[in-house]
N, C-alpha and C positions, 0 to 999 in steps of 0.2 A: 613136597610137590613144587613142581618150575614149572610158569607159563612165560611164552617169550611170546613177545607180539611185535608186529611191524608199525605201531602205533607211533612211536620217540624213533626221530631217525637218528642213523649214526652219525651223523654229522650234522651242519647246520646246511637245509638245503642248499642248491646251486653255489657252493661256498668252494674253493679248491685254492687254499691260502700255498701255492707255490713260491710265490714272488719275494726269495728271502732275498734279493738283488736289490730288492727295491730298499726295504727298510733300512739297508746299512748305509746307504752312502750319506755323507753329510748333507750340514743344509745347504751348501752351494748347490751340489748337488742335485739336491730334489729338486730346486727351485728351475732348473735347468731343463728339466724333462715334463714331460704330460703325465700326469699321477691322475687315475680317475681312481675315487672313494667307492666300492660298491657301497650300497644301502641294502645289503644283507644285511646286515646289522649284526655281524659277525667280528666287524673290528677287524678284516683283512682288508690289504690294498690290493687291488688289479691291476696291473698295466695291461692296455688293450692288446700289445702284441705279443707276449711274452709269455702268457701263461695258458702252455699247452697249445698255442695255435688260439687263444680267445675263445677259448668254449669252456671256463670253468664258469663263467657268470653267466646267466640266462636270462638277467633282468634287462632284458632288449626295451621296453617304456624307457627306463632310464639311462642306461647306458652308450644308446645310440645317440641322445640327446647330447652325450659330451661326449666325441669322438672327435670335434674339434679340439678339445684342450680347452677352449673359450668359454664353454656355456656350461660349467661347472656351477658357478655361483648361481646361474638364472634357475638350470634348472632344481639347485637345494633349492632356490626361495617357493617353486611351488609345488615343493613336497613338503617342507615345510608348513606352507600354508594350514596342507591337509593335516599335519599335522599338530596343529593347534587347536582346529576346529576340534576334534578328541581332546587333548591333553587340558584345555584349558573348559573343558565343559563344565564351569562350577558347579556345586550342591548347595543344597538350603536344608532347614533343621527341620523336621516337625516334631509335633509331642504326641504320644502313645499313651493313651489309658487304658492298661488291665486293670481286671476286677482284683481287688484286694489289694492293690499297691500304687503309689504314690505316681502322680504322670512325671513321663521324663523325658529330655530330648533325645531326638534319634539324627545324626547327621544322614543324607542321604544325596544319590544323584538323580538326574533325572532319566539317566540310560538305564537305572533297576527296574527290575521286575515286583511287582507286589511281592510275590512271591518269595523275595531274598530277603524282605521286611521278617515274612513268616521265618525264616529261616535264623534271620538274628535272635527275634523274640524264643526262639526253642531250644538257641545257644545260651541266653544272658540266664544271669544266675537266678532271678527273682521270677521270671517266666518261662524257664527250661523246663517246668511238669506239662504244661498247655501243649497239647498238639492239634485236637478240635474245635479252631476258632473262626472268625471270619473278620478282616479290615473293614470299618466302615467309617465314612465321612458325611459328618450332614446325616446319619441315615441311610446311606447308599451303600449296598455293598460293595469293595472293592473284587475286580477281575483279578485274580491271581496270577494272571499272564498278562496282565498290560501295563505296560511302560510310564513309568509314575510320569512322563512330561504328559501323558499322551489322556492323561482324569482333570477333567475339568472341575473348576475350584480347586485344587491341591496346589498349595504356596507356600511360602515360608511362613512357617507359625501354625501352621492347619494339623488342627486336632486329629487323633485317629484313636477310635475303640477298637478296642480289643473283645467281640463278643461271641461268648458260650455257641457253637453249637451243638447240635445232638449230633449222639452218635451213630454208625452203622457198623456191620461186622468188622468192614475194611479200618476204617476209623481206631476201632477198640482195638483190633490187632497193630496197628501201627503206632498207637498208645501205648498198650503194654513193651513192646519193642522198646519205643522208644527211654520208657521207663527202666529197663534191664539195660540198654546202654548208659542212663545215666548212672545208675547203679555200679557197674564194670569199667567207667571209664578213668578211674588208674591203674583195671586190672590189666594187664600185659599178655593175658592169656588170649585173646583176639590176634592179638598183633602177632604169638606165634605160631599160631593157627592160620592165619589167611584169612580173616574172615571178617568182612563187610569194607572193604579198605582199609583195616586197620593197619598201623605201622609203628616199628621201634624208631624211639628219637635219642641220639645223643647230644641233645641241645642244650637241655635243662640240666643234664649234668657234669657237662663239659663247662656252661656257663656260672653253675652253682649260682643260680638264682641273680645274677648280673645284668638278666633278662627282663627282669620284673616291671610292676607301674615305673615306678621311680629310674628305672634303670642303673641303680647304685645300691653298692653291696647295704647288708644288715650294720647296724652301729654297734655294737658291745661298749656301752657306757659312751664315753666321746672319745673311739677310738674308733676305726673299721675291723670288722672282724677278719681274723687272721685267716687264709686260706693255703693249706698244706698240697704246696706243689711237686714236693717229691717224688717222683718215678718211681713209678708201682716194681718190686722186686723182681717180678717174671718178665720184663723188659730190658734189662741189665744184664751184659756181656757176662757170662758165664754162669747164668742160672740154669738149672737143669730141668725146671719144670717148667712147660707151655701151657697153662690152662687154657680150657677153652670158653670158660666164664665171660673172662673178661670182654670176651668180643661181643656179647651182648649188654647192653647198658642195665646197669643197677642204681635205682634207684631206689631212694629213702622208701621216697611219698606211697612203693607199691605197700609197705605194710598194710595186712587187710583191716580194712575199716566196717565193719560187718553192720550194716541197715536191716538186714533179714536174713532169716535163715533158710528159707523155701518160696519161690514165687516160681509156679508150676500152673498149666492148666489141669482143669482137675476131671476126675473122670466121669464127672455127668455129662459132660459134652456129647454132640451141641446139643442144647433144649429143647424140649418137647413142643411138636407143635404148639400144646393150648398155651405154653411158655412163650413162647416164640408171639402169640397175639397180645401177650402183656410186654414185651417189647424186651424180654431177653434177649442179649446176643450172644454171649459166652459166660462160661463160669471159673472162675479162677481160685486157688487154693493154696494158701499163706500161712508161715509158720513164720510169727516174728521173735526179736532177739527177745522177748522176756517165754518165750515156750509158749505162746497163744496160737492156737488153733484155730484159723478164722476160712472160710468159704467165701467167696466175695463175687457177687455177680452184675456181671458189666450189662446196662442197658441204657436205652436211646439217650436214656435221660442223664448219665453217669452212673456211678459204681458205691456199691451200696453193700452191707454185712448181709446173707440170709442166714437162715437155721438150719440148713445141709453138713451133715458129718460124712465121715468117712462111707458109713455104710448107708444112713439115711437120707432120701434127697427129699428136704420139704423150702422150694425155693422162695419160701413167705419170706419178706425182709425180717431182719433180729428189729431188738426192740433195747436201746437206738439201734437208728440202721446206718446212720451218721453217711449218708446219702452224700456225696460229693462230684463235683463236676470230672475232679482229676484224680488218681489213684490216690497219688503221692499227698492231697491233703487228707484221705479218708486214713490213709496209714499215719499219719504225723497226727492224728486224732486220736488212736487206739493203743498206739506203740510211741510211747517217750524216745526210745533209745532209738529207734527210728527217725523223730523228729532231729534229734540231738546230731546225728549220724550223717545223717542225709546233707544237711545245712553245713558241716563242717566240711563235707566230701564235695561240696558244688562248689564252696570259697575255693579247698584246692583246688578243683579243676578249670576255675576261669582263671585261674592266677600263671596256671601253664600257657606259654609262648601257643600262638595261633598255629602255628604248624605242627604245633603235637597234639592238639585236642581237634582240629578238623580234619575229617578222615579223607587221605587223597585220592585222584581221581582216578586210579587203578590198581588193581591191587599189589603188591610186595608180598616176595615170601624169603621166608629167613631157612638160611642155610641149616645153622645151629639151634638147638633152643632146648633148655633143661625141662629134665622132668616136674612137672607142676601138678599141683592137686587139684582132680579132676571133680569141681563142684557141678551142680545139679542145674539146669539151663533149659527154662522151657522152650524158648526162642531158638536154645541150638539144637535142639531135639525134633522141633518143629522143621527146622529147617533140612535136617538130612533126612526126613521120610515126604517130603513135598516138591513139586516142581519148582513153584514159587513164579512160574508165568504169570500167573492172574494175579499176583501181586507187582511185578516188578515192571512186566510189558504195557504202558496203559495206552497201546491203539487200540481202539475197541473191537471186539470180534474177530479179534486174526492178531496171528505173529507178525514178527518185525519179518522185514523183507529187506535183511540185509545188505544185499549188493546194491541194490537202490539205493539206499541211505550213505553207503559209503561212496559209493560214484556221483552222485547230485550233492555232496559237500565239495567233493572235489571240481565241479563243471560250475561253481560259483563265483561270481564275479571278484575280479584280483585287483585292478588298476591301479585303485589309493588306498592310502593306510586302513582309513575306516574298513576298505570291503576285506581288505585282507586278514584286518582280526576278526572280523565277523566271519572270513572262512575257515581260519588258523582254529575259532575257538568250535564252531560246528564239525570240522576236521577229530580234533582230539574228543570230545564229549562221543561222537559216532564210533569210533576207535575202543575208546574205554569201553563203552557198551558192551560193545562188539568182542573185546578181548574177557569182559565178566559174564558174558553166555556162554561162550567157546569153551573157558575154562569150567564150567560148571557141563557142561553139555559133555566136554571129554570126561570129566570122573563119572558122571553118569553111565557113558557107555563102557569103560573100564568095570565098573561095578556091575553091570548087565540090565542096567535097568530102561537100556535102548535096543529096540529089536532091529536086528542087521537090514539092509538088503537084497543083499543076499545071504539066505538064512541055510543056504545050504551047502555053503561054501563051507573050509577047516575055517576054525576061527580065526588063524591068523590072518585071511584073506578077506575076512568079512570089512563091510564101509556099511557106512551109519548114517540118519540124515533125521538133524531133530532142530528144530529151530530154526531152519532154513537152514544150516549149519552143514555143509561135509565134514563127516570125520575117517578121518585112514589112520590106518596102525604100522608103526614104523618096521615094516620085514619086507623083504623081497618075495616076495609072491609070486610073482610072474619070472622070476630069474633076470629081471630087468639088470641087476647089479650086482651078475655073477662074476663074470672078470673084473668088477673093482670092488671086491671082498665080502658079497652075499649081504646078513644080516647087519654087519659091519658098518656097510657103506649105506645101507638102507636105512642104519638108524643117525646116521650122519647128514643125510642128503636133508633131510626138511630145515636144517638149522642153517646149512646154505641157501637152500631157499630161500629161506626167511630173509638172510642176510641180502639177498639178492632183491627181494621186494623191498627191503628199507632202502639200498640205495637207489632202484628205478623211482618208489616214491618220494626220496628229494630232491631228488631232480627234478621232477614235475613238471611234463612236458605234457602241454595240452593235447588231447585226444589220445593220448596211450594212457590202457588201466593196467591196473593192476589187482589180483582177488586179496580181498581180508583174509588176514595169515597167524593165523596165532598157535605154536606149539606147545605141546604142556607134557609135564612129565608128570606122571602119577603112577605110583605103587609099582615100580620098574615098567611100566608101558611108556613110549614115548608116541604121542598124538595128534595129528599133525588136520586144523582145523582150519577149514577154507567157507567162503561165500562161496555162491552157486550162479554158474554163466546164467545167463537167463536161454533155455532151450539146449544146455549140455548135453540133459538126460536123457532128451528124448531123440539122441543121433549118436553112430557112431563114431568114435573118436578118430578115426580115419576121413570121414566125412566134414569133419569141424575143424582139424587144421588144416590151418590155409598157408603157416611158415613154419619153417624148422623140422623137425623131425618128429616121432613118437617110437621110432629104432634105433638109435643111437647110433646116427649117421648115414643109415644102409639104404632111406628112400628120403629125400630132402627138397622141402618145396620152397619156394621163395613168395613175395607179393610185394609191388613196390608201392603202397600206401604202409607196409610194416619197415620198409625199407628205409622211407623217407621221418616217419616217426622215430625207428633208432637211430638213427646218423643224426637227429639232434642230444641224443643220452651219451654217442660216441666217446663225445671231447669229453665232459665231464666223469665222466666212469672207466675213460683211459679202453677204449673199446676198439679193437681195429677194423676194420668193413674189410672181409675175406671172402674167398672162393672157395668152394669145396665141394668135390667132385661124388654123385649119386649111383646107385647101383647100375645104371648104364651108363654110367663115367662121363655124363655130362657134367658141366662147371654150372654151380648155383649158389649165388652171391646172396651173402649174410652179414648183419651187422649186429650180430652177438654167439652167441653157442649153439652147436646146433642140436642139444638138449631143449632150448628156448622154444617154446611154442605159438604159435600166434592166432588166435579164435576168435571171429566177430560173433557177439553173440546174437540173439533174437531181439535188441535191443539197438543194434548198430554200433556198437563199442568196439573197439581195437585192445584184447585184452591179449596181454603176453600173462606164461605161466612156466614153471620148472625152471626157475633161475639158479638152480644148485651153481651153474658153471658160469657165473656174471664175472669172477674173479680169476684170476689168473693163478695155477697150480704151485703146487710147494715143491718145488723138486730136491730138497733135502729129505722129504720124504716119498719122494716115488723112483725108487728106482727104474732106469729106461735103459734099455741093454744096446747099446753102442756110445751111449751118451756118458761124457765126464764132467763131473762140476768144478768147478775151478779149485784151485789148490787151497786154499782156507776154507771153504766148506767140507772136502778131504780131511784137512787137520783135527778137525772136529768132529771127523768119525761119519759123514754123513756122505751119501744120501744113505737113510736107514730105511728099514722094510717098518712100513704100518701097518696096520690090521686093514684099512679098507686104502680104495688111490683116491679120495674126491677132497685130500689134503689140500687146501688151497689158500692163497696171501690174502690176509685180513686188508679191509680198504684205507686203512690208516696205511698200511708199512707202504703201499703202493704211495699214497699221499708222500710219504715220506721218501722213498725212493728218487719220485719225479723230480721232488727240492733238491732234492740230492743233485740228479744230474741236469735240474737247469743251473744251480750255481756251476757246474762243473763246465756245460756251456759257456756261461758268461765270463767266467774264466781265460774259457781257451781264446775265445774271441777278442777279448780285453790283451791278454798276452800277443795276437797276432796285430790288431792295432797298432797296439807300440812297436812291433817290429816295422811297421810297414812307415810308421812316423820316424824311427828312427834312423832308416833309409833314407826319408826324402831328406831329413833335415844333416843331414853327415854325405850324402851323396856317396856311400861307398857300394862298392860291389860285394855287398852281403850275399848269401843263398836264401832263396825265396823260403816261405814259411812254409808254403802247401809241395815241395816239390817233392819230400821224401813221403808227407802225409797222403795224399793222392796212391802213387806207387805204393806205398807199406800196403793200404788200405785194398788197393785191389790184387796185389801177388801176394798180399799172408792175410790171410783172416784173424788170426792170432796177433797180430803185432802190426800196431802201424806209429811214425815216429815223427812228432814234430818240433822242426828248428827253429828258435826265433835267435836273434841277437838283439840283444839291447839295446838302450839310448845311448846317452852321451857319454858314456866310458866305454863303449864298444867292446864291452865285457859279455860274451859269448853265452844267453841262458838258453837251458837244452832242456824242453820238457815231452818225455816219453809219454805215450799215450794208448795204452792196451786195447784195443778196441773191443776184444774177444773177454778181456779178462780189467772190466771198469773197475771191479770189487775185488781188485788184489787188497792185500794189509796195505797198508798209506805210507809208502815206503817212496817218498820225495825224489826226484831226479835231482842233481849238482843243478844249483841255482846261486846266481850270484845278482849285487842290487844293479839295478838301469843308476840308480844316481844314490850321494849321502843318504838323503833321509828316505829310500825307499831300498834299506839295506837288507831290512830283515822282511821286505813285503813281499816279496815274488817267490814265495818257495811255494807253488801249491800241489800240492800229491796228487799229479792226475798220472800216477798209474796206480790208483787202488778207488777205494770209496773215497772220491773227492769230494768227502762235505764240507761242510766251513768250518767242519768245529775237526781236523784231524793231526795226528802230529809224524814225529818222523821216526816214533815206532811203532805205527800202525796202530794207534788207538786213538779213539776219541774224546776231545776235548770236552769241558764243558759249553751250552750254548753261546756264552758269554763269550769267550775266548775265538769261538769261530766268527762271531762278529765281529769282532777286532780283526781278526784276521782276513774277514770277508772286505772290511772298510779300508785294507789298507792295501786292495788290488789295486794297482794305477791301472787307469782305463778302461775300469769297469761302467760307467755313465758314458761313454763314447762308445762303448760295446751293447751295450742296450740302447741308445739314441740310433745307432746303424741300423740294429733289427727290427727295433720297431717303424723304421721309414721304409724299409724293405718289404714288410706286409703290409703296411699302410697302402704303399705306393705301385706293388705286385714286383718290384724290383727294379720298373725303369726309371732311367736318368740318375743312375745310382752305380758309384764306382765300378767296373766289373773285379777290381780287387778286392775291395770292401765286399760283391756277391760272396766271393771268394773265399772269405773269410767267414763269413754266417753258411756257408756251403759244407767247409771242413767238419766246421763245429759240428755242427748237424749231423754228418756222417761218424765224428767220431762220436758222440753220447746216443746214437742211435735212433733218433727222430724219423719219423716216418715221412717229414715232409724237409726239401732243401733247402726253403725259404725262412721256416721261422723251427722253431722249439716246440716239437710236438710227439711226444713219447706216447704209443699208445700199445694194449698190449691184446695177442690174439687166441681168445680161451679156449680154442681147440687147439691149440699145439699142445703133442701129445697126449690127445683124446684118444682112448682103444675104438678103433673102428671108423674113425676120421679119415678120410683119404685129400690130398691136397692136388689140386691140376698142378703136370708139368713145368709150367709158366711161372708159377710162384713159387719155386722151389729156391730162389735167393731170400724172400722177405720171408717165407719157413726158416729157412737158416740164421736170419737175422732173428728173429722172434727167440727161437730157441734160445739164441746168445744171450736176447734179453733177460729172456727168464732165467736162465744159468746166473745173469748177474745180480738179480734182483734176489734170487735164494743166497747167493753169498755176501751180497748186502746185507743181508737181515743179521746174518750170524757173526760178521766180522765187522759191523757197524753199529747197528739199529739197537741189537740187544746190548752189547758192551755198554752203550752210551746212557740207556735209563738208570 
């Protein structure tokens, strides 16, 4: 099974590391220019004017703050600040006394919760049986949710017991749970199962124990012991056998270490009333490693041997009954090998690295996983015939009410670090949740154990609604996605979606939502699990959108509060704001697909949905009948027929792309510079740079050409410039050096994929190499100092050659705006059933172009180059 969720974005939000212009130039260089740092904290640089038009960053608190260049250091020192107040929040020790063990120190902060105190004590090896306890200081019970600054008297050196309570049903069940995990927790069979968060680690034996206290290998006498690095045979050029073993970690430690042979609830259950007033709660039924046969019944008071056999139930306590607060001492009573067993299995388990012994915060599922031997599991027996609500939900008396939770994490306050990890960490904790119901709630309705609603629909048409939870089954129902290949497209379209709600969510633009999104694949069903608008149900869906369409294109409504919310996602998701014409061929303007729908729910929220088309299409795999893809997309056999059209460019290669052609930009500009310098300072009558570029560009769509001449050797460099065709193979124009040491610098390939990294047979370098090569453009720092004063400044009082010059550029790498570098791309080109106004039928053309170059980007660049 696969569950994919919108939880982990694919990127780091509002992050759009374009700026590869920036990083190469030396330090004269940088120091020369305005360099603003975002505090993404992603480790990318921003230049304000250069990347994409200034909409990859959205941290407008900080960034508006240094838009002079000047107030960079003022405003780190008070973010900073804030950032002390956290970082330097010291802790103090206390001591912990459980019953039957020695008091110890516990380091602690004062931002924990009791409650994570509880959590250590049920990790550490000598109090990991305890799970029915209570904190107390002085006498006082501790709150388990309150903030250890926030308990008065708790100081450094402040005592804390550890004391017994009684038990309740919930209690004993979360007891014995707890108990089978410790028991199973070097067994691996969780982890390939899916099951409670468990996960495979290749730490412990990649590190071969280098991990450890000490952090330094084992000693073999006074020598380190030897560690056989040799490459495993199936690794090695010309082996013929691939297993598929090894992709899963093997470790020693899983040899089974057997504590018990049966721990099972047993079949009295639950107990009889008059049981039930003697304070039974469950009965449980154990077969230890020496063949003892023991009945064991959990009650308020702890767990105790009674006299119940198989077939007889007399639940009198045995005689001893060796009565104990925790299982795990009443078994280490009874059963030696148990004791022996247990104690060896907990040293190894605290001795594994903390990232393999705490289960994380959602679940993993493994692709592969060998067949393993399927032991007896009361907890996992329990768990596939129960809902497990009334265990796992604890708001009292009612389900979670999802879309709440996940939109009031999101409308929480951002300003400073503090509020931000305090959002960041209620963000992912709701998410997680949110994605361990969905997935549980889909195999449920796969299995039938959710009644449709509509029950009278064929099954494949039936939606489900358990948890607050929509579920829809991945088919074409409606014929929604019959011209883009039926079931095909149907079971393709929620994974775009999904993709599409990850990146509107890091962007995270205040007042646009987005629904909790989790797909899951189970048993060949694919299941596509949403939150619920508040008042969807009870209105037609004709009635509730207010933007976009719900007919793929044929009736299309606009609203300009959805207008104004997308034209800030535009920049950063490379989104173009388009027209497009409605079944009475009116023009109505949109700032995404007109798939994208837009529903203010009963709540007031601005919620967009059906993001399948957030991306821009693949057109090596869509064949469009008039349309050619350029000649290296051809060589490679493509565009090829898919099974379904909704093929679309993943948001990395678009990321990758724009880099591409702003160096390609900076470039051109960098190059016309020095022509224009090499004019004044030689005073000759060269041919202007833009005369043939301008002309190419408006009488051939295909071809546009620009001349520079060089500096001071009046050495003639000629660099071609395909407008139609950016992503030919990197086949360099005749270039010769402007002076000695800039002999080998000016050759750059802009008639193909002008990356940094390309050579002069059309393949790509390593990064390393295009760096070099990007650092040795002369005039590339004077080419980005023009254009950032040009947006700065809106263009006035600013050479009109120099305009001239950010004008070309612009027009040849395809930027949608004249002034600066702004690529963006528009996701109904070549939509079935799209219709475009008259009026825009140059920037349709131009789109098209782009997309033609960006599909043969990928295959004659992007891929070559990994």
């Amino acid at each position: 099974m696969v569950s994919k969720t919108d939880d982990i974005p694919a990127s780091v939000p509002n992050c759009n590391p374009v700026d590869l212009a920036d990083e190469a130039g030396d330090g004269a260089q940088e120091t020369s220019k305005t360099r603003l740092k975002d505090s993404c904290g992603c480790g990318h640089s921003a230049d304000t004017a250069m990347v994409n038009g200034d909409g990859a960053h959205e941290h407008t608190e900080e960034a508006e703050s240094k838009q002079d260049g000047t107030a960079e250091a003022d405003g780190g020192e008070e973010s900073n600040e804030q950032e002390v107040i956290v970082i330097q929040d010291t802790g103090f020790t206390v001591k912990i006394q459980a019953p039957g063990t020695e008091p110890f120190d516990l380091q602690v902060s004062p931002q924990e919760m009791v409650q994570e105190i509880h959590q250590v004590l049920m990790d550490r090896e000598d109090t990991c049986h305890r799970t029915c306890f209570s904190l107390q200081l002085d006498g006082n019970v501790l709150d388990n949710f309150a903030e250890l600054k926030s308990i008065e008297g708790l100081q450094e050196g402040s005592l804390l017991k550890v004391v017994e309570e009684p038990y309740t049903v919930r209690e004993a069940r979360i007891h014995v749970r707890h108990i089978r995990d410790l028991l199973k927790s070097l067994d691996p069979s969780d982890a390939y199962n899916g099951v409670d968060c468990n996960s495979l680690s290749f730490l412990s034996i990649f590190t071969d124990g280098d991990l450890g206290d000490s952090g330094k290998r084992k000693k073999k006498g006074n020598e380190l012991e030897q560690i056989d690095c040799t490459p495993p045979e199936h690794i090695l050029p010309g082996s013929k056998e691939r297993p598929l073993v090894p992709l899963q970690p093997q470790n020693k430690d899983w040899k089974p270490m057997q504590c018990l042979k049966v721990l099972t609830m047993s079949g009295w259950n639950p107990p009889p009333g008059n049981r039930k007033m003697h304070g039974d709660l469950m009965y449980l039924y154990i077969v230890t490693v020496e063949e003892r046969h023991v009945s064991v019944t959990a009650s308020t008071r702890g767990f105790y041997l009674n006299q119940s056999t198989t077939y007889t139930f007399n639940p009198k306590p045995a005689n001893p009954s060796f009565l104990s607060h925790s299982l795990v001492e009443l078994l280490s009573q009874i059963s030696p090998a148990f004791k022996k067993n247990f104690t060896a299995l907990q040293k190894k388990r605290v001795q594994r690295h903390p990232f393999e012994r705490i289960a994380t915060p959602f679940q993993l599922y493994s692709w592969t996983a060998p067949q393993v031997d399927h032991a007896m599991d009361c907890v996992r027996a329990e768990d596939a015939y129960t809902s497990r609500l009334g265990y796992e939900e604890h708001i009292p008396g009612q389900t979670r009410d999802w879309n709440e939770e996940l939109q009031t994490t999101r409308e929480l306050p951002r300003k400073n670090l503090p509020e931000r990890l305090l959002r960041e960490r209620a963000i992912f904790k709701v998410h997680s949740d949110f994605a361990a119901a969905a997935t549980r709630g889909a195999m449920a309705v796969i299995d039938g154990n959710v009644m449709a609603i509509n029950p009278g629909e064929e099954t494949r048409m039936q939606m489900f609604i358990w948890n607050n939870i929509f579920f829809s089954l991945g088919f074409d129902v409606r014929d929604h996605y019959r011209e883009l290949g039926g079931d095909a497209a149907a079971h393709a379209a929620p994974t775009n979606d999904l993709n599409g709600v990850r990146a509107y969510g890091a962007v995270d633009v205040e007042g646009l939502y987005t629904l909790g999104t989790v797909v899951v694949d189970y048993r060949g069903y694919r299941v596509t699990a949403q939150s619920i608008i508040p008042g969807i149900l009870e209105r037609e869906q004709e009635q509730s959108v207010i933007y976009g369409s719900i007919d793929f294109g044929k009736t299309v409504v606009s609203h300009s509060k959805y207008l104004e919310l997308l034209e800030k996602t535009s920049r950063p998701l490379k989104v173009q704001r388009h027209n497009v014409l409605n079944e009475k061929n009116d023009s109505v303007e949109l700032c995404s697909s007109v798939e994208c729908k837009g529903i203010i729910g009963n709540d007031g929220r601005h919620y967009i949905l059906d993001l399948l088309r957030t991306f821009p299409p693949d057109l090596n795999f869509l064949p469009v009948d008039g349309e050619e893809l350029p000649p290296e997309s051809q060589r490679q056999g493509f565009p090829r027929q898919h099974r379904h059209r909704l093929a679309c460019l993943r948001q990395e290669l678009i990321e990758a792309f724009v880099e591409h052609r702003y160096l390609l930009f900076m470039k051109m500009a960098a190059l016309q510079l020095m022509q224009q310098k090499a004019n004044k300072d030689t005073k000759t009558d060269t041919p202007a740079i833009t005369e043939t570029s301008e002309t190419s560009i408006e009488n051939k769509q295909d071809t546009s050409q620009t001349q520079t001449t060089a500096s001071d050797s009046l050495d003639a460099t000629e660099v071609s410039t395909d407008s139609t065709n950016q992503t030919d193979n990197c086949t360099p124009a005749s270039s010769q050096a402007a002076t000695d040491s800039e002999e080998n610098s000016s050759k750059p390939a802009t008639n193909g994929p002008l990356d940094p990294a390309t050579t002069q047979n059309g393949e790509c370098k390593s990064p390393l190499e295009g760096k070099k090569l990007e650092e040795s453009i002369p005039g590339l720092a004077q080419a980005k100092e023009l254009a950032e004063t040009i947006v700065a400044e809106d263009g006035s009082g600013i050479d009109p050659k120099s305009r001239e010059v950010v004008l070309n550029a612009c027009k040849a790498v395809g930027s949608i705006s004249n002034t600066s570098f702004d690529i963006r791309f528009n996701p109904d080109i070549f939509s079935p059933g799209v219709r475009f106004p008259d009026d825009s039928a140059d920037d349709v053309q131009k789109q098209k172009q782009l997309l033609k170059d960006a599909a043969a980007f990928l295959v004659s660049c992007q891929i070559p180059s990994l």
